[in-house]
DOMI-782557 format. One line per field, with one value per residue (C-alpha): chain; residue in three letters; x, y, z. Coordinates in steps of 0.001 Angstrom, whole numbers, plus 500000, padded with zeros to 6 digits. Layout:
BEGIN
mol = (A ...)
type = (ALA ...)
X = (X ...)
Y = (Y ...)
Z = (Z ...)
END
This chain:
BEGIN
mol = (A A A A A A A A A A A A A A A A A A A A A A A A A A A A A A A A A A A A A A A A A A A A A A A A A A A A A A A A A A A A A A A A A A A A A A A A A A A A A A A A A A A A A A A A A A A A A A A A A A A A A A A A A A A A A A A A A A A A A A A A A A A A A A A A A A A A A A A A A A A A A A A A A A A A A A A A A A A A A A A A A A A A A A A A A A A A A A A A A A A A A A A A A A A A A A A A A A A A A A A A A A A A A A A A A A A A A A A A A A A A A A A A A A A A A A A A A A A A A A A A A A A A A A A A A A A A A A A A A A A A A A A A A A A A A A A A A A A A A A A A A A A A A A A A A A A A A A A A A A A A A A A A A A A A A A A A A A A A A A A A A A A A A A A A A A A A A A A A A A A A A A A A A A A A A A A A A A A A A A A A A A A A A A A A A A A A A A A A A A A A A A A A A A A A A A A A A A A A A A A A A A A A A A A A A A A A A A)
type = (UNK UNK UNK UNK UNK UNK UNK UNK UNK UNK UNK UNK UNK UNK UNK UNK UNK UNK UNK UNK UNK UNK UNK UNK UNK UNK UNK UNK UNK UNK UNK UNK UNK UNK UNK UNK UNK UNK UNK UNK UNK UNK UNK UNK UNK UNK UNK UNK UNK UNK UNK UNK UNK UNK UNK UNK UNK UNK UNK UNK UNK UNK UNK UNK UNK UNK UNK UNK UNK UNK UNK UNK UNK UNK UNK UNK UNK UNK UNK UNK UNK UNK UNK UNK UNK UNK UNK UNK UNK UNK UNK UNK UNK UNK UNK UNK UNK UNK UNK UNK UNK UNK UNK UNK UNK UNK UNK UNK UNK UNK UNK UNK UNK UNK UNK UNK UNK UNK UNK UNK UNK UNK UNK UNK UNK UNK UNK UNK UNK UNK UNK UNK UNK UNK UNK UNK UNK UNK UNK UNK UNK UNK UNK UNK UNK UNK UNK UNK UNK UNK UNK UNK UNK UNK UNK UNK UNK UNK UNK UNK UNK UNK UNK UNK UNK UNK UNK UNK UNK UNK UNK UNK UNK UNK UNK UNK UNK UNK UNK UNK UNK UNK UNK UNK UNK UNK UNK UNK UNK UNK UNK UNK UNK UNK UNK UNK UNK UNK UNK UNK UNK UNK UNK UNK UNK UNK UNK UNK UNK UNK UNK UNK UNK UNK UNK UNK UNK UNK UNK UNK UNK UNK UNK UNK UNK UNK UNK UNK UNK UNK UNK UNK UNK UNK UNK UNK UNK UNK UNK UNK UNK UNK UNK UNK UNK UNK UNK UNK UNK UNK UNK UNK UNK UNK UNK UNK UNK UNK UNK UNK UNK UNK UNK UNK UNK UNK UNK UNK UNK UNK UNK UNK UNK UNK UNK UNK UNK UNK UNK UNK UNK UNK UNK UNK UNK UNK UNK UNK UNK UNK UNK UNK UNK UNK UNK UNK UNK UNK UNK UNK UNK UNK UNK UNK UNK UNK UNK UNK UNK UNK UNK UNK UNK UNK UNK UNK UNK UNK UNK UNK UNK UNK UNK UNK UNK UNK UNK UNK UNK UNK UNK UNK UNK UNK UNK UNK UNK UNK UNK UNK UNK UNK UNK UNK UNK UNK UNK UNK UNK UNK UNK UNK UNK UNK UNK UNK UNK UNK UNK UNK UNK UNK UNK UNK UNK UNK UNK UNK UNK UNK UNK UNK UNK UNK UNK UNK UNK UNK UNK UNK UNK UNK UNK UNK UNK UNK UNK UNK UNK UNK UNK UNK UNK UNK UNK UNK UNK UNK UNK UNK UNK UNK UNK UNK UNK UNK UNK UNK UNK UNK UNK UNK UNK UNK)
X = (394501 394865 396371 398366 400137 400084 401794 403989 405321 405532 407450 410121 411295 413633 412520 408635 409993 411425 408758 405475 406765 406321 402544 401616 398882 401238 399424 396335 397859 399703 396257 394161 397499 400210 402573 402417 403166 405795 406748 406261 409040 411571 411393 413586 416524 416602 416552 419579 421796 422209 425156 426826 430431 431263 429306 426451 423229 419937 417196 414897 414617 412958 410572 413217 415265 412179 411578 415405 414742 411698 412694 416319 414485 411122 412676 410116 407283 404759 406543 403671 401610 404219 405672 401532 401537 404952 403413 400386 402888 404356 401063 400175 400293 400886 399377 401482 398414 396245 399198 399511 396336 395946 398392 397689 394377 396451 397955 395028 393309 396489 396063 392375 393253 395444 392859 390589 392660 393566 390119 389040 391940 390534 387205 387860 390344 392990 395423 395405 392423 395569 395695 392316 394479 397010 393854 392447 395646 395429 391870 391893 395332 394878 394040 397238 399640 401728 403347 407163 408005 412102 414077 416080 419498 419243 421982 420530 417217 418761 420999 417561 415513 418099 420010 418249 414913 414711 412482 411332 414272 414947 415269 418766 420897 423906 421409 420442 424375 424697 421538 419975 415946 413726 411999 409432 410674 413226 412722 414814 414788 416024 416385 417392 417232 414175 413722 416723 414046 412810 409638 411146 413175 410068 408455 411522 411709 408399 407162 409622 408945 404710 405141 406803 404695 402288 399965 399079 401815 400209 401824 400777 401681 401242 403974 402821 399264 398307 397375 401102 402560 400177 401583 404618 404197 402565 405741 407716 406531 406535 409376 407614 406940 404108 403667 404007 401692 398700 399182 397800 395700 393775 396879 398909 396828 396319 399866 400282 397852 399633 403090 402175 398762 397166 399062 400662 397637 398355 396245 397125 396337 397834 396279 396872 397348 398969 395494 394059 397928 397303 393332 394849 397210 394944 392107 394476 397863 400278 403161 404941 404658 405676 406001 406395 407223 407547 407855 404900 402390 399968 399258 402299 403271 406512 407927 410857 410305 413878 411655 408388 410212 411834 408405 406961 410703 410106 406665 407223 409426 407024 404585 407509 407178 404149 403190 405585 408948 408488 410202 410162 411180 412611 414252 418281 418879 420798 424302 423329 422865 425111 426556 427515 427743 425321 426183 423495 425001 422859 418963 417163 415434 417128 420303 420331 416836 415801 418709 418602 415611 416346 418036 419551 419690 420233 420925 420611 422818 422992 425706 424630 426680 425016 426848 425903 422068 421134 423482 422979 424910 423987 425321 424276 425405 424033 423259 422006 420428 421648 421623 421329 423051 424362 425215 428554 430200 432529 429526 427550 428699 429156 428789 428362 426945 423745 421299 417980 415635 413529 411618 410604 410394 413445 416864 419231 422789 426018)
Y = (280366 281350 277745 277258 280205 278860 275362 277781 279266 275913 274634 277019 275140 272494 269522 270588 270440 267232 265848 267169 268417 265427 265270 269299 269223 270714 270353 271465 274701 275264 275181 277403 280195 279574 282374 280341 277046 278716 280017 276135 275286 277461 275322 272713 275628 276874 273971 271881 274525 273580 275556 278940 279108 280548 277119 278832 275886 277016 275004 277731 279961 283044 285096 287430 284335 282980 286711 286374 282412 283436 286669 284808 281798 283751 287202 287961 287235 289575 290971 293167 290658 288107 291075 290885 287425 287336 290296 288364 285563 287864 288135 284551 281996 278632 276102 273233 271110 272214 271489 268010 267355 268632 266215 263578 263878 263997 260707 259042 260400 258916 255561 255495 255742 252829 250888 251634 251742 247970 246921 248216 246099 243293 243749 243886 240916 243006 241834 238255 237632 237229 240806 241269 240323 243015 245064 243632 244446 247912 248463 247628 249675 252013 255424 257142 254555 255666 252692 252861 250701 250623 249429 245962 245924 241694 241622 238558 240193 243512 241219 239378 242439 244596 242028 238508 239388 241056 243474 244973 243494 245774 244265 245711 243298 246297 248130 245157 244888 248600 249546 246420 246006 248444 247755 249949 252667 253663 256881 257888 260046 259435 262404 263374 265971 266274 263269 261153 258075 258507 256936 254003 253207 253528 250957 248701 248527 248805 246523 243763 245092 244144 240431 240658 243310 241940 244722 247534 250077 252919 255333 259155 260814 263967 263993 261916 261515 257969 255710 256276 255631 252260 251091 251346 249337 246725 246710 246504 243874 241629 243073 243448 246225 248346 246821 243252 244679 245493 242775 239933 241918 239097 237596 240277 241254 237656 237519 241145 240299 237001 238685 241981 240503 244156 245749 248828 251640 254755 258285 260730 264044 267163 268285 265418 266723 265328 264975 262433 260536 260476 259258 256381 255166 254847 253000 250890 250302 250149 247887 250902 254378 256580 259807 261444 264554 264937 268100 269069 267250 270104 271120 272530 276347 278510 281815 280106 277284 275160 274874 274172 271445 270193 270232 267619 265403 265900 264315 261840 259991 259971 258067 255576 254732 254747 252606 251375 252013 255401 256320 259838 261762 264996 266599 267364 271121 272821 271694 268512 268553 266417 264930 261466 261442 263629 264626 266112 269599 268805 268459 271049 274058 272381 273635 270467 270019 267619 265375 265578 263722 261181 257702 257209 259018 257586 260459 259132 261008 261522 262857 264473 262043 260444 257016 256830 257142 254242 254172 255877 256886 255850 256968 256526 259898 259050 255619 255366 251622 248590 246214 242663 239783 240275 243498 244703 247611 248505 249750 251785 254793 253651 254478 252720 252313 251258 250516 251988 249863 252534 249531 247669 250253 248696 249320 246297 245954 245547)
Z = (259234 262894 263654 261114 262083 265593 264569 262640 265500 267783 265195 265313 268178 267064 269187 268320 264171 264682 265935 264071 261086 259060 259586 258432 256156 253468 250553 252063 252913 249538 248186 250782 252107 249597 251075 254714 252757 251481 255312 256645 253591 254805 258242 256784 256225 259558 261028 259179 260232 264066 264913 264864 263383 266685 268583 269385 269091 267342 269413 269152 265428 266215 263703 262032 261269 259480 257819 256433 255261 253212 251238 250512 248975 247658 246353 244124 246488 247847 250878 251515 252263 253791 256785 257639 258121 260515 262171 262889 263816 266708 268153 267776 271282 270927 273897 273773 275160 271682 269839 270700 270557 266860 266086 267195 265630 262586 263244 263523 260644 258670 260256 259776 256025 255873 256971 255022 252051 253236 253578 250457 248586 250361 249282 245925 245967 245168 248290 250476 252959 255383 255716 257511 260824 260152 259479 262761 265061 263463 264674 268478 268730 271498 269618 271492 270554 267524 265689 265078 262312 262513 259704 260512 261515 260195 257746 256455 255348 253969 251620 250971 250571 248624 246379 246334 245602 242327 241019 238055 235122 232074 228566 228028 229980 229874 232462 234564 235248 235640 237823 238609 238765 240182 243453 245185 246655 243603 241578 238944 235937 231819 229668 226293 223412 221560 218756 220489 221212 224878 223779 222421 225390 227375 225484 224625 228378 229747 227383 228903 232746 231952 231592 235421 236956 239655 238974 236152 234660 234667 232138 232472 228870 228215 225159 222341 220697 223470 220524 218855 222417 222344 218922 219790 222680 221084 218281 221191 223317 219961 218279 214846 212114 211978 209069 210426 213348 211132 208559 211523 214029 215567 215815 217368 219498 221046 221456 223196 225793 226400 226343 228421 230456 228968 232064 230584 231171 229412 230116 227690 228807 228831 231943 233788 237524 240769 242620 239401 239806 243642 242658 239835 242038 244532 242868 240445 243073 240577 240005 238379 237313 234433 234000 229831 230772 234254 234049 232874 235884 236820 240362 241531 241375 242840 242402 240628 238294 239757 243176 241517 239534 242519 244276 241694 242295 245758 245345 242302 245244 247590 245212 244272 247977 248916 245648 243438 241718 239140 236014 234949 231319 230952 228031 227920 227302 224603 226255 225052 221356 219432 222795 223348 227135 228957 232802 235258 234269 230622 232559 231445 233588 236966 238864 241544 242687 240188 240255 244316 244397 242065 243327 239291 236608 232713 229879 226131 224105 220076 217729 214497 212604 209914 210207 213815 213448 215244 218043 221588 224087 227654 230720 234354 236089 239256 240537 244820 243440 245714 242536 241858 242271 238575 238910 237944 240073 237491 235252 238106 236607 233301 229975 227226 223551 222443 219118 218571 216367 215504 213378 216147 218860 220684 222269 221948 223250 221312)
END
């Protein structure tokens, strides 16, 4: 406890926050002294404000200024408990020399793993024997050098990179145009009232994305019985009945494994918590990654529910780039029954958080009129996706009308 409380402190200092904050054990100390994690968090909000109104610069925060961060963003917090632990802080000293040598034990630690984690792809033929030599070069770095990989300035590649080289496609062609594919790195959110058809769109779409992926889909559902979610997949991917489905099994099932390559991996648990995503994704390295309901991953806990929300956003994105493009589902709330066009204002149990984190966001909406059963409403109220070479600008934003085959498990475009 005694250095965390000591890092703490050292990185009240702006240039010290800017430097090390990014490598804190965070997660570690959630779990072991949740009310410092939750002292660490407020670091962020201190230090984007870098000026007084008057002009006065903030390179140093001091401990009240931490005190008045924590019981603004925590009220309901144990203060008792949280004035010991900045009392403690007072009293803490910080040696710069320990510091930086903490750290960059850190840094190595988190290059050792990406080794490893290399190697063992390797190993199990699950990435090119051309990587040993990155691998290699890795190895006989000097243990004090820190690598600086800097994005290119090559406008060449980023129009490559961003536009040229497509990623993941979606079966509606109105979204390709609109959003364009997803590539790793992207994380974005659809939601919906209850019984509008999230499921189907996840496996109208997904089913399309599996004959492209280079990898598994792995699919953490903690909504739906996993053997409905399955069916409907399979329906789906071959755009038949149920009926149809069962009537030829052999058949179908021939065909689904030629169509999808069996990618698609669903785990269907409600209990389903960030450290067994962080283990899957790990031992499987997805091609993508979805989320039914998002909001319901356990692992994650706050004083107020918005942050603890925005916690598992915060850390849905990470995933997305350290592993592969992720596509979460959350319900609409009660400002969105019987509404064509949902806006962000309509995600349920958020105030911004949520939609912060997310690069696009696609609400389905559904009027309660009877001649309009099968048509959807979609509309993409935020888009941050570069697109594709088809892409349409005019539709970024757009909104537009869709059917739902709730026969065949698929959307399909007017």
């Amino acid at each position: 406890m005694q250095l965390y409380l000591a890092i703490l402190k050292a990185l009240l200092n702006k240039a010290n926050y800017e430097r090390y904050f990014q490598t804190v054990p965070l997660q570690f100390i959630k779990e072991n002294y949740p009310e410092i994690a939750k002292l660490f968090q407020c670091l962020p909000l201190l230090h984007e404000v870098e000026a007084s109104p008057s002009g006065e610069v903030f390179p140093q925060r001091s401990i009240p200024d931490l005190q008045l961060c924590y019981h603004t963003n925590y009220p309901a917090s144990r203060s008792s408990e949280v004035d010991q632990i900045l009392q403690d802080l007072e009293s803490t000293e910080v040696s710069t020399d320990i510091l930086s040598e903490y750290f960059e034990r850190l840094q190595q630690r988190e290059r050792a793993t990406r080794i490893a984690k290399a190697a063992l792809m390797v190993s199990e033929g699950l990435a090119p024997e051309s990587s040993l030599a990155d691998i290699e070069t890795q190895l006989v770095r000097p243990p004090t050098e820190i690598a600086t990989d800097f994005v290119t300035t090559n406008l060449h590649e980023l129009y490559e990179h961003e536009v040229v080289q497509q990623g993941l496609r979606w079966r509606l062609d109105s979204l390709n145009k609109a959003l364009g594919s997803l590539r790793k790195g992207d994380f974005g959110f659809v939601f919906a009232r209850p019984e509008t058809g999230k499921t189907t769109f996840l496996a109208s779409e997904i089913s399309h994305m599996a004959a492209q992926a280079q990898g598994p889909i792995l699919w953490f559902n903690n909504e739906e019985q996993g053997s409905k979610v399955i069916t409907r997949c399979y329906q789906a991917a071959l755009g038949v009945s149920r009926t149809q489905l069962l009537a030829d099994r052999d058949g179908n099932y021939r065909r689904y494994l030629e169509s999808t390559g069996d990618r698609i991996k669903i785990v269907a648990s409600p209990a389903t918590s960030r450290k067994d995503v962080e283990r899957m994704c790990r031992q499987y390295n997805p091609a993508l990654l979805i989320f039914d309901q998002i909001d319901k991953i356990k692992g994650f806990s706050d004083d107020r529910n918005d942050l603890e929300l925005t916690a598992i956003y915060e850390w849905v994105r990470e995933l997305a780039k350290e592993f592969a493009p992720a596509i979460g589902i959350c319900q609409a709330g009660n400002s969105g029954d019987g509404k064509r066009w949902l806006t962000m204002s309509d995600v349920n149990n958020s105030k911004t958080g949520k939609q912060g984190e997310a690069d696009w966001i696609l609400g389905i909406g559904k009027t309660l009129d009877d001649s309009q059963e099968f048509v959807r409403f979609l509309h993409l109220s935020k888009n941050k996706l570069g697109g594709d070479m088809d892409t349409d600008e005019e539709m970024r934003h757009g909104k537009w009308e869709v059917k739902i085959r709730p026969d065949i498990a698929r959307y399909e475009d007017y």
